[in-house]
Legacy VTK file of the C-alpha trace (Angstrom):
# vtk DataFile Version 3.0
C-alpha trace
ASCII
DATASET POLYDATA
POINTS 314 float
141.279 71.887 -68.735
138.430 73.832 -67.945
135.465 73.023 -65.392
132.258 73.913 -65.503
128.794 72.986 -63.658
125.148 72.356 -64.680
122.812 73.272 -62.654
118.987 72.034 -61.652
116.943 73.968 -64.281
114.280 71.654 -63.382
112.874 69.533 -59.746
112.600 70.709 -56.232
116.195 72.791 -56.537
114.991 74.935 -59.321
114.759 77.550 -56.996
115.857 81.268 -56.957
117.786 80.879 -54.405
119.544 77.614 -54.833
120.256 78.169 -58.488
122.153 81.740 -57.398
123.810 80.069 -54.302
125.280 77.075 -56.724
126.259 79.418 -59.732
128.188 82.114 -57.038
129.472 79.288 -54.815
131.011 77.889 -58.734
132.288 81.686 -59.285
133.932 82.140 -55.754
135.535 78.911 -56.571
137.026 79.890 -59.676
135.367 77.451 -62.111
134.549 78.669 -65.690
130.973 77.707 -66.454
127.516 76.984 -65.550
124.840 75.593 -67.506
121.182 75.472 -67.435
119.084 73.244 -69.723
115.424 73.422 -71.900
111.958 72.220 -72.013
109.153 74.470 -72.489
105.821 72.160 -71.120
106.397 68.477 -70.297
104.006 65.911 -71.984
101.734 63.904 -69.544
101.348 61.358 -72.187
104.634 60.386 -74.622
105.475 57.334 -76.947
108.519 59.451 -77.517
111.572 57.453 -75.644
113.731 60.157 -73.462
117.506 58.949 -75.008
119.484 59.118 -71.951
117.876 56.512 -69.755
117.307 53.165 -70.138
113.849 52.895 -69.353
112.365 55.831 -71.867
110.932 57.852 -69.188
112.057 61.720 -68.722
113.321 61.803 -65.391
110.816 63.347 -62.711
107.957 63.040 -64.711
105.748 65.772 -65.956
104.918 67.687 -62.155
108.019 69.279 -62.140
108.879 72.707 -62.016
111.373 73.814 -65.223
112.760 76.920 -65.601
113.253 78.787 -68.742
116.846 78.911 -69.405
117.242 82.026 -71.220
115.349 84.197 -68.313
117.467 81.940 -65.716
120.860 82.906 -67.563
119.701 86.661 -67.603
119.044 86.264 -63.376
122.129 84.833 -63.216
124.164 87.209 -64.940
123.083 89.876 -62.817
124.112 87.807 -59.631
127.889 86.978 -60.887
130.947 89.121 -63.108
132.757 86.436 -64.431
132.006 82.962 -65.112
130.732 81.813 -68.364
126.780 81.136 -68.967
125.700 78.234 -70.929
122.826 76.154 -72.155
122.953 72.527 -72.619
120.998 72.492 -74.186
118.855 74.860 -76.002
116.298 73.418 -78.044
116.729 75.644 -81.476
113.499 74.074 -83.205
111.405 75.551 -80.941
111.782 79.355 -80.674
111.765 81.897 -83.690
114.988 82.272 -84.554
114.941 86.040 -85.146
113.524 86.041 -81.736
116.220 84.005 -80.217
119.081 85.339 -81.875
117.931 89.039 -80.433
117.410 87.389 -76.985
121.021 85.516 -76.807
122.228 88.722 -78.296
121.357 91.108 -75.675
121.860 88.006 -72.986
125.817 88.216 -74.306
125.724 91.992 -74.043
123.945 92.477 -70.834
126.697 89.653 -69.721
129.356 91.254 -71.078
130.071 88.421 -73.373
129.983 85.512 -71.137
127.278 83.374 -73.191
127.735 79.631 -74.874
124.712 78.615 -77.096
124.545 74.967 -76.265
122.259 73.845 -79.076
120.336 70.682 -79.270
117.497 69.363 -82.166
114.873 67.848 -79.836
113.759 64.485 -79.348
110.473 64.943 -77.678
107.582 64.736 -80.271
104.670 65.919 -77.829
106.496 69.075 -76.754
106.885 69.783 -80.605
103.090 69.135 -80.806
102.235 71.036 -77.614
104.027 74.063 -79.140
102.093 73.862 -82.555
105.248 73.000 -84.563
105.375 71.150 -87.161
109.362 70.495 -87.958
109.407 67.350 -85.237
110.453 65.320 -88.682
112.871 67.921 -89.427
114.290 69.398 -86.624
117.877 68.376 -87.802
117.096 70.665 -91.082
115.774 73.703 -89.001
118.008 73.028 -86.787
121.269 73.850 -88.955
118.909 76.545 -90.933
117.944 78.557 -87.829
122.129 78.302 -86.243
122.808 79.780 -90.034
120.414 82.962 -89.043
122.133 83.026 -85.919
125.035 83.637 -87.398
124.001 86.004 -89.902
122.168 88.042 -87.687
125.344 88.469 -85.783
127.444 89.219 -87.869
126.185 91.456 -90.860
125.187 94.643 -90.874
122.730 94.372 -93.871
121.227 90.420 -92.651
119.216 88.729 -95.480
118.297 84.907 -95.789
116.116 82.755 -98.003
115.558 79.017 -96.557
113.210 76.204 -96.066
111.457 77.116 -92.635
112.647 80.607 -92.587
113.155 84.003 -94.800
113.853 88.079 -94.245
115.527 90.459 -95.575
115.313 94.403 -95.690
115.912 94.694 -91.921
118.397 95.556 -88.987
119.511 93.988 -86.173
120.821 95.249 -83.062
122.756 94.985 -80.835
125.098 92.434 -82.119
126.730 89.997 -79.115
129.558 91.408 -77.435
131.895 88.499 -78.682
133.647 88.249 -81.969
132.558 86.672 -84.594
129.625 85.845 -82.660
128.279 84.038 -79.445
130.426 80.294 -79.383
127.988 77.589 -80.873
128.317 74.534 -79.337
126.495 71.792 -80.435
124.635 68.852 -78.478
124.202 65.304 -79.383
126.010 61.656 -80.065
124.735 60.932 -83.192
126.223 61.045 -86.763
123.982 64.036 -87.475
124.993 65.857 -84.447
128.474 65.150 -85.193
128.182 65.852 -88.769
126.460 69.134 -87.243
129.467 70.283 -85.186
131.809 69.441 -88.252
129.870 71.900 -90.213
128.413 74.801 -87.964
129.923 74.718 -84.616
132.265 75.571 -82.567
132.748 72.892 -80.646
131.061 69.761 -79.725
128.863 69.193 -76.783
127.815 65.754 -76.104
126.691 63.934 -72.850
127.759 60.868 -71.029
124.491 59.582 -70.199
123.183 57.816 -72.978
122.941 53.779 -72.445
123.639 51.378 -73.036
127.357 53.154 -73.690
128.229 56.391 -72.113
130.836 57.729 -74.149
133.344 56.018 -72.411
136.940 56.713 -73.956
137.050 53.909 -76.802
133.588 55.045 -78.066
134.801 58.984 -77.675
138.035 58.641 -79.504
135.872 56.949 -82.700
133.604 59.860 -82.924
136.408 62.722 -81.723
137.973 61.366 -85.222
134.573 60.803 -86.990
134.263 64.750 -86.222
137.909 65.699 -87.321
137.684 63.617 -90.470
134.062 65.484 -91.347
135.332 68.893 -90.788
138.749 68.669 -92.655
135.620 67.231 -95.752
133.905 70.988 -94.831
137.266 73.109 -95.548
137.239 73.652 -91.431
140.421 73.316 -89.330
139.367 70.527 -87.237
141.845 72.215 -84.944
139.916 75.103 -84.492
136.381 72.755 -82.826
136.884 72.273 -79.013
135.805 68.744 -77.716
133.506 69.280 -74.753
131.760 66.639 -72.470
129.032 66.859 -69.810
128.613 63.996 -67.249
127.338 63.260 -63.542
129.811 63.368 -61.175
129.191 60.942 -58.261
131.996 60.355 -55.085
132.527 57.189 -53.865
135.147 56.425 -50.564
136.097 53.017 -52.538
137.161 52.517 -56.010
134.489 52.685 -58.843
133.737 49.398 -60.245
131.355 49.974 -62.566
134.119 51.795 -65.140
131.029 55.111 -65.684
133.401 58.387 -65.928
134.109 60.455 -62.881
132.603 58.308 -60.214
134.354 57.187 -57.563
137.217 58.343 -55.448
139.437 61.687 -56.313
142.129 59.762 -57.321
140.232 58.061 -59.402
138.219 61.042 -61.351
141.853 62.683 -61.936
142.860 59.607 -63.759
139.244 59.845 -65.790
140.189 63.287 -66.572
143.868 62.726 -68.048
142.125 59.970 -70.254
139.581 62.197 -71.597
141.564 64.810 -72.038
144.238 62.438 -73.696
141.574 62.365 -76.055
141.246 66.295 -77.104
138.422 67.073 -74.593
139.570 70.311 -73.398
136.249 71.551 -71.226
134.576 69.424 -69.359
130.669 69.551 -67.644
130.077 67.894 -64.015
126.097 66.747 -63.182
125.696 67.205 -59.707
123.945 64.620 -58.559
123.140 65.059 -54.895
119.459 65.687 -53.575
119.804 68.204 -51.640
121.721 72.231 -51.895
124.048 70.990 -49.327
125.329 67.630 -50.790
125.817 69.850 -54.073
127.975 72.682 -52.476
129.641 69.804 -50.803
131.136 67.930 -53.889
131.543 71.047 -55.559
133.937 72.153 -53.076
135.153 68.884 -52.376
135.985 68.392 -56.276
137.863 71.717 -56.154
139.951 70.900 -53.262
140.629 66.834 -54.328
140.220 66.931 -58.015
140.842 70.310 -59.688
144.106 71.103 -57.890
145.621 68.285 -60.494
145.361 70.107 -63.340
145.589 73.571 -62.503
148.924 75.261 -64.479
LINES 1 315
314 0 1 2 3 4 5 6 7 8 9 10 11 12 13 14 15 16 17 18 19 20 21 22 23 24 25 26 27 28 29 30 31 32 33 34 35 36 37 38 39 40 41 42 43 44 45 46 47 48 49 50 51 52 53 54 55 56 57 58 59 60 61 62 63 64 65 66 67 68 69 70 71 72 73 74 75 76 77 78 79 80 81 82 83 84 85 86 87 88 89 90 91 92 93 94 95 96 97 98 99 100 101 102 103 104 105 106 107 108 109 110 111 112 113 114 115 116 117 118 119 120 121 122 123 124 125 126 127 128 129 130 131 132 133 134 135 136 137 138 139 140 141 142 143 144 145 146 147 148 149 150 151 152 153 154 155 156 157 158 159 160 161 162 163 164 165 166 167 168 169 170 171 172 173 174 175 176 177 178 179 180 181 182 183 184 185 186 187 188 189 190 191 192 193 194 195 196 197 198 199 200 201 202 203 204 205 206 207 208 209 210 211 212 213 214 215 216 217 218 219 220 221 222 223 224 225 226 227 228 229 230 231 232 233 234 235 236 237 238 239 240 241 242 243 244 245 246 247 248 249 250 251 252 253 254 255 256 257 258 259 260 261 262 263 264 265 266 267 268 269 270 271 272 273 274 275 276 277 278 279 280 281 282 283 284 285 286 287 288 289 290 291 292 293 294 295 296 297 298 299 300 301 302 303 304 305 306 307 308 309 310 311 312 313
């Protein structure tokens, strides 16, 4: 099982220096990944419904300060040597794709190959708007379009492509990422589409246990784990070859957890939520940190790798 942490792209803790101290505290502590997450401007006025929270709203509301990932990731690499650098998730729609592709490119080079694409559709409307695109309707379709240029930028030497929202040909591209075949695709989202996504184009599947009024627990999980194994074996894939993933707060309690959400409550008890998900295939798993201030953060994170991670280290 492998660990990894996402850190606060966006509130009072996006900050140089807190951002660096959690991703080299995650390092020192021998934890494989950090992740950083995407908006570009935040809406002051939305009838679009945010999808993890009950009550619609995007948490924090529109004052906050949010990094952009992809120049956070490129900080970040220069402050660490080994852990892996992810987004969760990128927003593909919403960035030229040959722009995008160079820009992950380079990040995996200049990284030395520690990128994860984390890729997600959208769901805000006004951000779409705000940016002047048009695809909000059909950001599954460009989407999976702009992931196919990804690829083929990556990997060929002589890269043509003819689609819907997108079209070149007659050009190079270089450098190509540093990891073979390409950069690992992971791809966001609960839905059939997103599932139906991963089966197709990724390498692995990325979703979040936030969404209400279920949050993934391990009934729901198992459905779509075999949803996406069914799908792929239908695209000619290995199913075999797609890692399960799974983001999801982490919250300590002294006392046993009774409201059943995963990995909240005592050590003993996030082990055992652990085994069960990764009964179920999950083989890399995402921790929220959910504390308000740096210090609370560095806290659990050391406290889950003294408590927690010991468990299943081989």
């Amino acid at each position: 099982m492998k660990f990894g942490w996402s850190l606060p792209s966006r509130g009072p803790l996006a900050r140089r220096e807190a951002v660096r101290t959690l991703t080299q505290k995650a390092e020192e502590l021998g934890f494989d990944s950090v992740w950083v997450s995407d908006h570009v401007v935040l809406p002051t006025q939305s009838r679009s419904q945010y999808p993890y929270d009950r009550s619609g709203a995007f948490p924090g509301g529109a004052e906050q300060d949010y990094l952009e990932p992809l120049i956070l990731l490129s900080y970040l690499a220069g402050c660490t040597e080994r852990i892996a650098l992810g987004t969760s998730v990128l927003i593909i729609p919403y960035r030229n794709p040959i722009v995008t592709a160079k820009m992950l490119a380079t990040l995996d080079v200049l990284s030395q190959g520690r990128l994860i694409l984390g890729a997600g559709v959208g769901w805000w409307e006004e951000e779409f708007q705000a940016l002047g695109l048009d695809t909000y309707a059909e950001r599954g379709a460009c989407t999976d379009e702009y992931l196919q240029i990804f690829r083929i930028l990556w990997t060929q030497d002589d890269p043509h492509f003819e689609g819907k929202f997108f079209r070149f040909s007659q050009i190079r591209f270089a450098p190509k990422p540093v990891q073979k075949p390409h950069i690992p695709i992971w791809i966001g989202g609960h839905s059939r589409a997103a599932i139906r996504r991963t089966a197709r184009l990724g390498d692995a599947w990325h979703p979040i246990g936030l969404r209400p009024p279920a949050n993934l627990l391990p009934p729901e999980m198992a459905d779509k784990i075999q949803e996406l194994r069914r799908l792929a074996q239908e695209y000619g894939r290995d199913p075999q070859e797609i890692a399960i993933t799974f983001r999801c707060p982490l919250r300590f309690t002294d006392t046993a957890d009774t409201t059943q959400l995963p990995f909240t409550g005592t050590a003993a008890k996030i082990q055992e939520d652990i085994r069960t998900y990764q009964a179920l295939g999950v083989e890399h798993i995402v921790l929220d940190l959910t504390g308000d201030s740096l210090s609370e953060r560095l806290e659990d994170m050391e406290r889950f790798a003294s408590t927690v991670r010991p468990a299943f280290v081989t």
